[in-house]
C-alpha positions in Angstrom: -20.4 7.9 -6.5 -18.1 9.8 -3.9 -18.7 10.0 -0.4 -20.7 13.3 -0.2 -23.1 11.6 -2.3 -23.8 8.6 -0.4 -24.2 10.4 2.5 -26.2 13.1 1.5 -28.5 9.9 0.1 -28.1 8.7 3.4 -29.1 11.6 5.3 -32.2 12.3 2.7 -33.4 8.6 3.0 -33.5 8.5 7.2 -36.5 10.5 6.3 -38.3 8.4 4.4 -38.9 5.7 6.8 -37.8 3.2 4.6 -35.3 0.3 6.0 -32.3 0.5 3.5 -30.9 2.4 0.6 -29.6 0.9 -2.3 -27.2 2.3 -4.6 -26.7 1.7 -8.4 -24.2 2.6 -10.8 -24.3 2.2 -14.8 -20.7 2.0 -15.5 -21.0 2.4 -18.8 -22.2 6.0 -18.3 -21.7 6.6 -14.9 -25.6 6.9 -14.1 -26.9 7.0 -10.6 -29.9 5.5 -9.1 -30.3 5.3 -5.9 -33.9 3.3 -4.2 -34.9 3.7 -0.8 -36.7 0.0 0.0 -38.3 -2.4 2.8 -36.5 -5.1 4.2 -39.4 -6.5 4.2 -41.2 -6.0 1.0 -38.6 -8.4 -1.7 -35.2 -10.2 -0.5 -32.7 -7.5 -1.6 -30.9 -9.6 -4.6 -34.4 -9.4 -6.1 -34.9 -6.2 -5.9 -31.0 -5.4 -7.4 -32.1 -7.9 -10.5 -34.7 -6.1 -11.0 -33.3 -3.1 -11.9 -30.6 -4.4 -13.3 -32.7 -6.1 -16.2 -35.3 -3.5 -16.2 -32.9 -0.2 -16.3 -29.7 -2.0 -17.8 -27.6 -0.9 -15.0 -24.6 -3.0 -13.5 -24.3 -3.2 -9.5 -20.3 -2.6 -9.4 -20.3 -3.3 -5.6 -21.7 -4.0 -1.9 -24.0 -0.8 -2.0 -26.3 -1.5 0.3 -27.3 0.4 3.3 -29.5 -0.2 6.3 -30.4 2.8 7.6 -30.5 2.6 10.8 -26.5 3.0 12.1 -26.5 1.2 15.0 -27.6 -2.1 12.7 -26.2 -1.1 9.5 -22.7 -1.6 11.4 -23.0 -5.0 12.6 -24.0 -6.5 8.9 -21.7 -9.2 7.6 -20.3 -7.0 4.7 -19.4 -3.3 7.0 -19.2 -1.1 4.2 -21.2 1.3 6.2 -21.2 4.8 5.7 -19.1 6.2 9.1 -16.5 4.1 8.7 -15.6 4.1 4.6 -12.7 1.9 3.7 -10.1 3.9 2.6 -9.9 1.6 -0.1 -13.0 3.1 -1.5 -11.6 5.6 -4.0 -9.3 3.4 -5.0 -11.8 0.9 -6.5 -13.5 3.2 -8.1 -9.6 4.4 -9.7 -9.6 1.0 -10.5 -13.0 0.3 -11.9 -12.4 3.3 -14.1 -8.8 2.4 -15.4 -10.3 -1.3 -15.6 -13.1 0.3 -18.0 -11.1 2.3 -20.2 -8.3 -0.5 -20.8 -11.4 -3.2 -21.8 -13.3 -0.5 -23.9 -14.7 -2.1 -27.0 -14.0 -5.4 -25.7 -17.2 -7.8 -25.4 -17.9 -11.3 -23.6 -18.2 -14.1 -26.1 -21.5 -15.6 -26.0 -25.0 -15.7 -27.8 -25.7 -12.7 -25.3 -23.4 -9.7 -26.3 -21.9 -8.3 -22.8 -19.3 -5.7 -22.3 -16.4 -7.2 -21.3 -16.0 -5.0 -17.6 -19.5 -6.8 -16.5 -17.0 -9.9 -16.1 -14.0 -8.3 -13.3 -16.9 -6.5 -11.7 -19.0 -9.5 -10.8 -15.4 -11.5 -9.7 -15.3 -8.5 -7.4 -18.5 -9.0 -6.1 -17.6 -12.8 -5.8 -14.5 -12.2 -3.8 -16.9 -10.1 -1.4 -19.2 -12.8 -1.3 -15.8 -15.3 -0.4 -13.6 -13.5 1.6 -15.5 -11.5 3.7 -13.5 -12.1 6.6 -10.4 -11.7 5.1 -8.2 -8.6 5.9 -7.4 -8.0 2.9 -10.8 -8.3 1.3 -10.8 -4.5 -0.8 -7.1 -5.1 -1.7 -8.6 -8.0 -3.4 -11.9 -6.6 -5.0 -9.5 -4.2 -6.5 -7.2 -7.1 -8.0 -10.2 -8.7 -9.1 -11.3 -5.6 -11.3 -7.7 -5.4 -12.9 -7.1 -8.9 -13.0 -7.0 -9.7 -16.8 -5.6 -6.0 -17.6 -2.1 -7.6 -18.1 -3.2 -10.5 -20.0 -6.1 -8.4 -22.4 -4.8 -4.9 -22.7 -2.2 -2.4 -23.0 -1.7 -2.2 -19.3 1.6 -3.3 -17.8 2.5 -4.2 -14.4 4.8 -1.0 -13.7 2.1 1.2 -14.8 -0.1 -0.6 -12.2 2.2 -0.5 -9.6 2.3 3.4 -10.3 -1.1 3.5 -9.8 -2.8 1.0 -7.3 0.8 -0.2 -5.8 2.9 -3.2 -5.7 0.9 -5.2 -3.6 -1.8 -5.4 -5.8 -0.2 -5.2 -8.6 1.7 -8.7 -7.7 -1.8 -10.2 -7.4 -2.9 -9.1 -11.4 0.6 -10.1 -12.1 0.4 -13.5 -10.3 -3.1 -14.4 -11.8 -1.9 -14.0 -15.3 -1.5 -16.6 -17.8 1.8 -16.7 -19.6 0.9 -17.1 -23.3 3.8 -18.5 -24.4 3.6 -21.4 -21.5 0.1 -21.8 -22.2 0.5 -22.7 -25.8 3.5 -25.1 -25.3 1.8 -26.6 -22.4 -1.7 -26.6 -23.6 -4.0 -24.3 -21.3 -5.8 -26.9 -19.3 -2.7 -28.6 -18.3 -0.6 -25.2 -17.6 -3.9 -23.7 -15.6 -3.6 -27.0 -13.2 -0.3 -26.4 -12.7 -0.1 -23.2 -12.3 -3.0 -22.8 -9.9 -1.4 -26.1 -7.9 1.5 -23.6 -7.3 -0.1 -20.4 -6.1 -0.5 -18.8 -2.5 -4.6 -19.9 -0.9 -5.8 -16.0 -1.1 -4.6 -15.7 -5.0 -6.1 -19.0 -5.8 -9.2 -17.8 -4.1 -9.5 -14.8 -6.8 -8.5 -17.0 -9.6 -11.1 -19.6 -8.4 -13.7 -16.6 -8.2 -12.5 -15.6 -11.9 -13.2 -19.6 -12.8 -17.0 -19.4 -11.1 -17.7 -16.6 -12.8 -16.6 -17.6 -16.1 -18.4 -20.8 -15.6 -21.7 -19.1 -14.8 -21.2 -17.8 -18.2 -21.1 -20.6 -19.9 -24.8 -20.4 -20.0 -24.4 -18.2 -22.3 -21.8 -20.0 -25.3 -22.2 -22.1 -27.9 -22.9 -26.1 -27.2 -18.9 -26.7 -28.5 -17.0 -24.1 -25.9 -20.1 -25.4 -23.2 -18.0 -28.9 -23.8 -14.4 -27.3 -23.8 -14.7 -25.1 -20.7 -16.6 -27.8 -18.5 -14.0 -30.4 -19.2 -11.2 -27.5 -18.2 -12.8 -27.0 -15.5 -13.0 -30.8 -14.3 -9.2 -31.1 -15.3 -8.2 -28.6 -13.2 -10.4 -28.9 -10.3 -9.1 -32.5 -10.4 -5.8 -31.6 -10.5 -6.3 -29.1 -7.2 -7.9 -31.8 -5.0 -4.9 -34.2 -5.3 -2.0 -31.6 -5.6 -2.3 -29.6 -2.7 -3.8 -28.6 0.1 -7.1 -26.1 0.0 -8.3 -23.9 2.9 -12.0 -23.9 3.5 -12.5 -20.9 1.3 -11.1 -22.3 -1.3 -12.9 -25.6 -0.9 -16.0 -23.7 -0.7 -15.8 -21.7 -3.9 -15.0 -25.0 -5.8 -17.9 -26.6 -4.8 -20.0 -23.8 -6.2 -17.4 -24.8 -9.6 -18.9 -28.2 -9.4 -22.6 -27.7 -9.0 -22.4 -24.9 -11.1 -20.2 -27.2 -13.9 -23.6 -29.7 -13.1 -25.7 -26.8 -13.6 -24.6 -25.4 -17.2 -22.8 -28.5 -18.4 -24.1 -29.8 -21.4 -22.0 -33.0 -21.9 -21.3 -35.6 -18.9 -17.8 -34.5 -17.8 -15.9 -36.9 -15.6 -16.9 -37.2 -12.1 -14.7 -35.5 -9.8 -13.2 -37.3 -7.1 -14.7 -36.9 -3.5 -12.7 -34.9 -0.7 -12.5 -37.8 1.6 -10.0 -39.4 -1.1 -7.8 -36.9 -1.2 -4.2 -37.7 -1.4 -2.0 -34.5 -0.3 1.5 -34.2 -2.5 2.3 -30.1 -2.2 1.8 -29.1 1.7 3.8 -26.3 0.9 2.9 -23.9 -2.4 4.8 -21.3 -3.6 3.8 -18.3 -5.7 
């Protein structure tokens, strides 16, 4: 949805006497729905559920807009309307290139899910994590691309091209190397690899892990076992091999009482923070 759009929405719903505006986007077809809604009627992450189970459609971003300027600037996510991020069009470049490049591709899992629902909600995750980081949409944008290299026929020049080096490093930076993986087993070259990485890319590959783990739900009792064990390894291996900002710490313990959530065996315990023994101050990329 381009900026005319939203705006002429906008400028339709001031009318209505209605609080805020809420903007949906199939993007599997492109369809628009826009709903003008009370504040006070249903918290808003109901109200987005329930179209999103009711009408199929897949919120592919903060689209939410009070109505009234003067408040909808001072919200904790500013996407507001007078000041668009210049990033804007860019994420949606991205969301389509993302689409096309995981086309035919599906989730795994007793619930059959295109695979593009899985960057889109680590998008939504990283606006949920970094919000007060300056480089939040450079980020949202990684997050949609961030298993092009790894899944598709995308390649890191083609991205840099396109979306530019900055965030092409970050897809680059968050992908596995296949042959390492193998030789090293992916549990143990994950740890490693994540032990190495800068605080703001472990934050998206964190997000990516969340997400992922939320959809455990969804698999089969022996890849429930598998990934929650990963999950412990490398979590493990984090909180005794380098330091973590408070972001990061944050979106790991939403791992662990999400790994409690899902988990259908007993994983090991993970070790407490107070415990923690520092060995890699200093992590490169």
């Amino acid at each position: 949805m381009n900026k005319e759009e939203i705006i002429k929405a906008y400028e339709e719903g001031k009318n209505k006497n209605p609080t805020h505006m809420i903007v949906f986007r199939n993007v599997l077809n492109n369809e628009i729905l826009i709903k003008y809604i009370e504040r006070f009627m249903k918290p808003e992450n109901e109200i987005i559920n329930m179209y999103r189970m009711k009408n199929g459609f897949i919120v592919d971003g903060v689209f939410s807009y009070n109505l009234d300027i003067n408040e909808q600037v001072k919200e904790l996510y500013p996407y507001h309307l007078e000041q668009k991020s210049k990033y804007s069009d860019l994420y949606d470049k991205a969301l389509d290139y993302a689409s096309k490049k995981h086309k035919g591709m599906f989730r795994k899992g007793r619930i059959v899910k295109p695979y593009i629902t899985h960057p889109i909600e680590v998008s939504k995750l990283i606006s949920m994590y970094l919000y007060n980081n300056p480089e939040i949409e450079t980020f949202r944008i990684a997050a949609l691309l961030h298993d092009t290299l790894e899944d598709t026929d995308a390649t890191y020049e083609e991205e840099v091209k396109l979306f530019g080096q900055r965030i092409a490093d970050i897809v680059k930076d968050v992908t596995n190397d296949k042959e390492k993986k193998k030789e090293l087993g992916k549990d143990v070259y994950l740890a490693d690899k994540m032990a190495k990485m800068k605080e703001v890319v472990l934050s998206l590959k964190l997000c990516d892990r969340l997400q992922n783990m939320d959809d455990v739900r969804n698999a089969d009792d022996e890849f429930n076992k598998k990934y929650t064990r990963e999950t412990v390894y490398i979590i493990n291996h984090l909180l005794f091999n380098r330091d973590l900002n408070d972001v990061n710490l944050r979106i790991i313990n939403d791992i662990m009482k999400m790994v409690k959530e899902v988990s259908i065996d007993n994983p090991m315990p993970l070790k407490p923070y107070k415990t923690l023994k520092i060995i890699n101050e200093n992590p490169t990329c």
